[in-house]
C-alpha positions as MATLAB code, in Angstrom:
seq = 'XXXXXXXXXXXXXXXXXXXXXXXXXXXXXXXXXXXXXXXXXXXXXXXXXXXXXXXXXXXXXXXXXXXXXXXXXXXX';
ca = [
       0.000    0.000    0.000;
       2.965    2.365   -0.094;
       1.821    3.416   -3.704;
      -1.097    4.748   -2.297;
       0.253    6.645    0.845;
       1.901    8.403   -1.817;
      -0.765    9.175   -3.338;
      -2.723   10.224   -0.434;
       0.222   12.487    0.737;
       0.188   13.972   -3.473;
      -3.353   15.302   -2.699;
      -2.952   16.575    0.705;
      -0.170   18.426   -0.685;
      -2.758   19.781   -3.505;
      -5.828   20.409   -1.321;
      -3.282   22.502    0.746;
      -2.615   24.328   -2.087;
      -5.880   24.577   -3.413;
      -6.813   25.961   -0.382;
      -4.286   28.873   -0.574;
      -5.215   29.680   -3.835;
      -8.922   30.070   -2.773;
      -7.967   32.420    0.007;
      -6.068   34.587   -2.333;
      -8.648   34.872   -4.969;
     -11.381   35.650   -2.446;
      -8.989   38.272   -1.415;
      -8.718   39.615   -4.780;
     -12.482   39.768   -5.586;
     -13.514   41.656   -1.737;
     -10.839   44.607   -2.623;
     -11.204   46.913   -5.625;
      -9.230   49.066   -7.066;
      -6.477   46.458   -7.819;
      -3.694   47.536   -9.776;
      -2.085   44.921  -12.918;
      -0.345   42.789  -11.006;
      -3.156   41.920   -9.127;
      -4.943   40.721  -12.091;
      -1.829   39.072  -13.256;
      -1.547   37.407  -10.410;
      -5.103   36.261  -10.083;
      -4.722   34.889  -13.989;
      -1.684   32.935  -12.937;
      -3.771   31.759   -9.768;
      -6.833   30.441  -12.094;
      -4.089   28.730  -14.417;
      -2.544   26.575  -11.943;
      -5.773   25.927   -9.820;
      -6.681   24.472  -13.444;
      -3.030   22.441  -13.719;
      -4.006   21.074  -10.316;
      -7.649   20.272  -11.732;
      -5.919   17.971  -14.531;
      -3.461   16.705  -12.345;
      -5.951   15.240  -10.033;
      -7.512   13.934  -13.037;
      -4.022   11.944  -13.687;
      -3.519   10.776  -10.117;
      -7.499    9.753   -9.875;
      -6.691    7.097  -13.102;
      -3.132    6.245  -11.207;
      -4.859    5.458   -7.913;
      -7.188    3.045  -10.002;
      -4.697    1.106  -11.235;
      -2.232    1.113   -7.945;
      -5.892   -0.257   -6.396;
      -6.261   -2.504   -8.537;
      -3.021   -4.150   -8.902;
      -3.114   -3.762   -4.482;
      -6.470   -6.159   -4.981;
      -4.747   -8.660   -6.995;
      -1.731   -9.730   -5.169;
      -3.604   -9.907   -2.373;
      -5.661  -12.503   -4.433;
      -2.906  -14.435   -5.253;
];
């Protein structure tokens, strides 16, 4: 099961970022006024919250597998 405490440690690690991201956007959107770089940094925000987004994606199908391949040596 080691494959999958990776995994499990993978998403932590993402949620915690996700997390951050969230705060800082919810910052962004109660202050006005915000100057470029704010929006830059928002954009840049949005981008990786959607990198994250497709790497869960790629570590949802890996956990599968690593299940999977768990459920048959314990078969055997």
């Amino acid at each position: 099961m080691e494959h999958l405490e990776v995994l499990r440690e993978k998403i932590a690690g993402l949620r915690s970022e996700i997390a951050q991201l969230q705060e800082l956007n919810e910052r962004y959107r109660r202050e006005r006024g915000q100057d470029a770089s704010a929006h830059v940094a928002h954009g840049q925000r949005q981008e990786r919250l959607l990198e994250i987004q497709q790497e869960l994606t790629l570590l949802a199908r890996l956990g599968g597998r690593v299940h999977s391949v768990e459920q048959m040596k314990e078969q055997h």
